[in-house]
C-alpha positions as CSV (number, residue, x, y, z in Angstrom):
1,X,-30.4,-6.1,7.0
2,X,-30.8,-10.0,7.7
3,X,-34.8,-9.6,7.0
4,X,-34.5,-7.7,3.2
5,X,-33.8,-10.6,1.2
6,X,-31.5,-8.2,-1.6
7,X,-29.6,-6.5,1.5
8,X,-28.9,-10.2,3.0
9,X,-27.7,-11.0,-0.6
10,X,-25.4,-8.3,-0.8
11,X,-24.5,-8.1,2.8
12,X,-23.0,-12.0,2.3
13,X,-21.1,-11.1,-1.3
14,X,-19.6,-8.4,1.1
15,X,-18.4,-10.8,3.9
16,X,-17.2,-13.3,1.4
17,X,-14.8,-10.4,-0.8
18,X,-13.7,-9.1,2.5
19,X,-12.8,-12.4,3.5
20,X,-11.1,-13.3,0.3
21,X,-9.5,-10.4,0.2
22,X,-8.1,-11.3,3.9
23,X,-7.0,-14.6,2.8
24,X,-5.1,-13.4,-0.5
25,X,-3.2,-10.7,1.8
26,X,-2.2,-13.6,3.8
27,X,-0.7,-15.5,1.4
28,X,0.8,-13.1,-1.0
29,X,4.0,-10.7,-0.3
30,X,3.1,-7.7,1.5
31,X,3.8,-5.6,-1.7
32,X,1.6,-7.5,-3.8
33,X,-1.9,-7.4,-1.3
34,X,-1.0,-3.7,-1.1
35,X,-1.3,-2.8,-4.7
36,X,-4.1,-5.6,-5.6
37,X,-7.9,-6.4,-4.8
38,X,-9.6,-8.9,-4.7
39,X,-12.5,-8.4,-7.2
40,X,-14.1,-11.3,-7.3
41,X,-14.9,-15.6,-7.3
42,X,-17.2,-17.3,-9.5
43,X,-16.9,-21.0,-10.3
44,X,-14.0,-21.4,-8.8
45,X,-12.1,-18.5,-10.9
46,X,-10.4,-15.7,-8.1
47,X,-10.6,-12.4,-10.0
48,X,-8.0,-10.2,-8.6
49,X,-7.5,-6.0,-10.0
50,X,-3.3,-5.2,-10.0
51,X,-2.1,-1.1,-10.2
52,X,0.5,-2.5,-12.8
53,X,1.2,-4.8,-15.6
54,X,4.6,-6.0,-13.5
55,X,2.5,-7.1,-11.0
56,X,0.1,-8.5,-13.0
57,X,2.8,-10.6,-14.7
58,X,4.5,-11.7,-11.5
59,X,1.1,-12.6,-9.6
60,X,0.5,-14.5,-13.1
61,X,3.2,-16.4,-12.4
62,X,2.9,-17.2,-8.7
63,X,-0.3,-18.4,-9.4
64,X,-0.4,-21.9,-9.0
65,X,1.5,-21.4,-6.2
66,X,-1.1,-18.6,-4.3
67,X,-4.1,-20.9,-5.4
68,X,-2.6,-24.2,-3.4
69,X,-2.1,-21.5,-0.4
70,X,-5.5,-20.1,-0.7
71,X,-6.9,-23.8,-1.0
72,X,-4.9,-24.6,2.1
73,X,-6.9,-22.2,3.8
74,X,-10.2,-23.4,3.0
75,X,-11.1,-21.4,-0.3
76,X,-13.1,-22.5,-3.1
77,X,-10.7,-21.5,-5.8
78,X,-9.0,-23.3,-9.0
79,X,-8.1,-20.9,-10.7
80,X,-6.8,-17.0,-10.6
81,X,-7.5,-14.4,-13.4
82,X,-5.4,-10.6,-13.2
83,X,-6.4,-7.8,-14.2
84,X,-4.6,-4.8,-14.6
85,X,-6.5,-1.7,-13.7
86,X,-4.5,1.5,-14.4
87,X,-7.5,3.3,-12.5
88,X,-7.4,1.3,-9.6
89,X,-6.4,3.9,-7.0
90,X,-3.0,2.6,-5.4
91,X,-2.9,3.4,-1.3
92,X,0.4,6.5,-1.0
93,X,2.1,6.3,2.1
94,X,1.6,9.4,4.4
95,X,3.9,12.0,4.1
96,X,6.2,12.4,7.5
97,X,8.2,15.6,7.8
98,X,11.4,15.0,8.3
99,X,12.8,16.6,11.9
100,X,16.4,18.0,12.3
101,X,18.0,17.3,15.6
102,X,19.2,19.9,17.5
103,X,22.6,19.9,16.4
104,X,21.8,19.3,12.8
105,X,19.9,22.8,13.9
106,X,23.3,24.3,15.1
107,X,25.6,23.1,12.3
108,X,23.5,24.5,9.9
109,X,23.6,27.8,11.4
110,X,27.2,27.6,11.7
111,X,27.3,26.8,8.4
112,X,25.5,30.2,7.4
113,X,27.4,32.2,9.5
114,X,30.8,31.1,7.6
115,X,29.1,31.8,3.8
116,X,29.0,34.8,2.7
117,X,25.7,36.8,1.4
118,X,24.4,34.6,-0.9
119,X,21.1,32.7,-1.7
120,X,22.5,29.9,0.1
121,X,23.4,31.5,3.8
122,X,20.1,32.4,3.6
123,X,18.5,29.3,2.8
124,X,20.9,27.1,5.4
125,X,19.3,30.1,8.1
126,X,15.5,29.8,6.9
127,X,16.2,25.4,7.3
128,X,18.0,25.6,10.3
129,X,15.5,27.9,12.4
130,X,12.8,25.4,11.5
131,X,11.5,23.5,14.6
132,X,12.6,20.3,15.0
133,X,13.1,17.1,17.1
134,X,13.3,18.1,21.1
135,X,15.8,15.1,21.6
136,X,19.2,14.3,20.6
């Protein structure tokens, strides 16, 4: 890449965003690098995309504050501009099943066997022959 002259070009603009980007999650609150991106620096004006306008306002207002930190660690930037970009696809946290114990497993199936015949006995005997945790 270092010998194509338009790949070298793009190949630094890449370093530099990712290193932005790495510098703005440092110095923001987890919750705000999660749902924001660094999009861009150009005379000393940090674009940065937000999922929200909430965020958007709040980053707004920490502003000052973010470019001293940002400074402080050696970046070129004055200034910070938000964007809100409803499109910009915000990271969902990976879904977990949650795992009964193996009393929870019992007590439900005690449970059934005290109801009568209804919709619920047999949904408390469906939930509590699922498989769950080995432990406790």
């Amino acid at each position: 890449m270092s010998d194509n002259q338009e790949l070298r070009t793009l190949l630094d603009t890449v370093q530099t965003l990712t290193a932005l980007q790495q510098h703005f999650s440092h110095v923001v609150p987890p919750h705000f690098a999660q749902y924001s991106q660094v999009l861009g620096l150009r005379h000393g004006t940090l674009s940065i995309a937000t999922a929200n306008g909430t965020l958007a306002a709040k980053l707004r207002q920490l502003a000052p504050d973010i470019v001293i930190k940002l400074q402080n660690r050696g970046c070129e930037v004055s200034v910070i501009r938000v964007k809100v970009q409803v499109t910009y696809a915000t990271p969902t946290p990976p879904h977990e099943p949650r795992l009964l114990t193996r009393t929870a497993q019992h007590q439900l199936h005690e449970l059934s066997l005290s109801l009568g015949d209804t919709p619920l006995k047999q949904a408390l005997e469906k939930f509590s022959q699922r498989k769950g945790q080995t432990s406790r």
